[in-house]
BATORKOL-484357 format. One record per atom (N, C-alpha, C): residue in three letters; atom name; x, y, z; residue number from 1. Coordinates in steps of 0.02 Angstrom, whole numbers. Example, Ala and Ser with C-alpha at 12.3 -4.5 7.8 and 13.67 -1.06 7.14 Angstrom:
REM BATORKOL-484357
ALA,N,660,-284,390,1
ALA,CA,615,-225,390,1
ALA,C,660,-165,390,1
SER,N,642,-112,354,2
SER,CA,684,-53,357,2
SER,C,645,2,394,2
REM end
This chain:
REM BATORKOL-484357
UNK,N,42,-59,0,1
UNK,CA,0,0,0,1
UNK,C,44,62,0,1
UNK,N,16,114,-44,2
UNK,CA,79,156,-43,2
UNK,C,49,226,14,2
UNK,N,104,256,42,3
UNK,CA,95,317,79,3
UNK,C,88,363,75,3
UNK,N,17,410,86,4
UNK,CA,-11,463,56,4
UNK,C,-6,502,98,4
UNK,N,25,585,80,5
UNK,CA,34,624,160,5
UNK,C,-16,686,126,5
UNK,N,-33,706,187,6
UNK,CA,-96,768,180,6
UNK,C,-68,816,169,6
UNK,N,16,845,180,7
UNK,CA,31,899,149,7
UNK,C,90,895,114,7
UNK,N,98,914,45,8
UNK,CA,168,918,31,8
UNK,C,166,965,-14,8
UNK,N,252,964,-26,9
UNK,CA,280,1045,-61,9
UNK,C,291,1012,-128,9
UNK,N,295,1053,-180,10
UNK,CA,346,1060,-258,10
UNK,C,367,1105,-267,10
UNK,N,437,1091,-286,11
UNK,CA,469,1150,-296,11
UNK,C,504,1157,-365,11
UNK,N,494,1197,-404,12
UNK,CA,525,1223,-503,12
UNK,C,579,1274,-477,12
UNK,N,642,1251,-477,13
UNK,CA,684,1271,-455,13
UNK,C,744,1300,-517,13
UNK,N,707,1374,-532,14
UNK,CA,763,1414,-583,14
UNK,C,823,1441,-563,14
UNK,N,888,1470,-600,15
UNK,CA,915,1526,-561,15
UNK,C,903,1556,-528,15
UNK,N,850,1599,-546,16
UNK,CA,833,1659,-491,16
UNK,C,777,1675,-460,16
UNK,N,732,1615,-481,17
UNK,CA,689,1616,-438,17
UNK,C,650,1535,-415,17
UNK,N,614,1517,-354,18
UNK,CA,592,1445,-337,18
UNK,C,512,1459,-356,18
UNK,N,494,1413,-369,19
UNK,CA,411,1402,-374,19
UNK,C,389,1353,-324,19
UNK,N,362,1402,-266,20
UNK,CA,337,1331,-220,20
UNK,C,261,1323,-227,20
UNK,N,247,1259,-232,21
UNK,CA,169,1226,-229,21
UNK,C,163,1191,-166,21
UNK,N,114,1220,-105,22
UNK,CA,113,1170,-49,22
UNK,C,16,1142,-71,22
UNK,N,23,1066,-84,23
UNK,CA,-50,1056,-77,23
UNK,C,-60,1024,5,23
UNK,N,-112,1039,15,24
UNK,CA,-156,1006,79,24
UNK,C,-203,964,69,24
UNK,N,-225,908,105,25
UNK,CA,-291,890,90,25
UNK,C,-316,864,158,25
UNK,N,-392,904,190,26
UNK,CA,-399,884,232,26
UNK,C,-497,866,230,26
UNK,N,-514,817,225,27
UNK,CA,-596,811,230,27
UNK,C,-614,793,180,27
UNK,N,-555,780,128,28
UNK,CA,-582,765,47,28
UNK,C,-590,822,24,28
UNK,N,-551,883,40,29
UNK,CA,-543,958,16,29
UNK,C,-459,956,0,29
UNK,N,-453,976,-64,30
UNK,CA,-383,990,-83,30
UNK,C,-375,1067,-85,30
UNK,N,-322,1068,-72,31
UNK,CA,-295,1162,-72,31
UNK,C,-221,1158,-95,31
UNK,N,-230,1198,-145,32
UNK,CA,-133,1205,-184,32
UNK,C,-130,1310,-146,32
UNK,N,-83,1305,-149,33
UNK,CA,-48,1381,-116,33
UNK,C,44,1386,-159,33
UNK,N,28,1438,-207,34
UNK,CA,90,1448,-230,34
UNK,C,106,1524,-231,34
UNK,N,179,1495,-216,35
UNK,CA,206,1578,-188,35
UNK,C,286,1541,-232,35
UNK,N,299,1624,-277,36
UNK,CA,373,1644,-298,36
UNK,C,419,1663,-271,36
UNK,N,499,1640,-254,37
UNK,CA,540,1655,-198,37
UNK,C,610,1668,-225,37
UNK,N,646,1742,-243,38
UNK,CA,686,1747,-261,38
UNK,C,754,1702,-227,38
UNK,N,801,1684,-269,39
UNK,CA,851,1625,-240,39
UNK,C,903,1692,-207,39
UNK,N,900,1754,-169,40
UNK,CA,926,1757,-130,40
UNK,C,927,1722,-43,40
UNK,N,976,1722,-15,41
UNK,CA,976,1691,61,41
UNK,C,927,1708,88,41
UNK,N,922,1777,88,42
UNK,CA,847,1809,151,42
UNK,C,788,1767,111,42
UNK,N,773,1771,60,43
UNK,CA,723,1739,30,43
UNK,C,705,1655,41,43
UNK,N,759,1635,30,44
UNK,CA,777,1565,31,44
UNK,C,738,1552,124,44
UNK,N,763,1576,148,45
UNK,CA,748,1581,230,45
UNK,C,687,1585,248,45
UNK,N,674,1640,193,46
UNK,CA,601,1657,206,46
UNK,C,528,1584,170,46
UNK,N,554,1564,135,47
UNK,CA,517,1491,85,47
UNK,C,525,1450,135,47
UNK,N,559,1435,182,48
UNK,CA,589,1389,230,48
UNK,C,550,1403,305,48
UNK,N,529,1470,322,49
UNK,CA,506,1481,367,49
UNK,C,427,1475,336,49
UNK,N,406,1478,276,50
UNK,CA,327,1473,225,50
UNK,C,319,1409,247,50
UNK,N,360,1340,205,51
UNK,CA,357,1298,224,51
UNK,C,351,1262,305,51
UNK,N,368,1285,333,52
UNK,CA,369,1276,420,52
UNK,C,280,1286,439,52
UNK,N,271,1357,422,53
UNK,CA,210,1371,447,53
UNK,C,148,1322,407,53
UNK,N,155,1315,363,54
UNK,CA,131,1269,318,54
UNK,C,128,1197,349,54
UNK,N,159,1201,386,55
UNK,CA,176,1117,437,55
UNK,C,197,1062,370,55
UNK,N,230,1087,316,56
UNK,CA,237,1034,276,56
UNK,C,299,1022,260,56
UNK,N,309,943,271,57
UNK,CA,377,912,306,57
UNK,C,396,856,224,57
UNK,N,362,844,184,58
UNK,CA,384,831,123,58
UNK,C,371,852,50,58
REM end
């Protein structure tokens, strides 16, 4: 049986900028949330602290 997690990230990872997709699914409700993240450090930090609040761990 394979393992299905209720939240996860994608990431389209250019030079200079990341494309993150976090979907959720909770109740048989799906939710995608995408946000653009320039590949500087503060930025990078900042996608990392998105992801956190997002509680999404893959």
């Amino acid at each position: 049986m394979d393992t299905l997690y209720g939240r996860v990230a994608g990431l389209d990872v250019h030079k200079d900028t990341i494309v993150v997709c976090v979907r959720t699914v909770a109740e048989s409700k799906t939710t995608r949330m995408c946000r653009t993240f320039p590949t500087t450090t503060e930025q990078l930090e900042a996608l990392r602290a998105w992801l956190e609040e997002e509680r999404c761990t893959h």
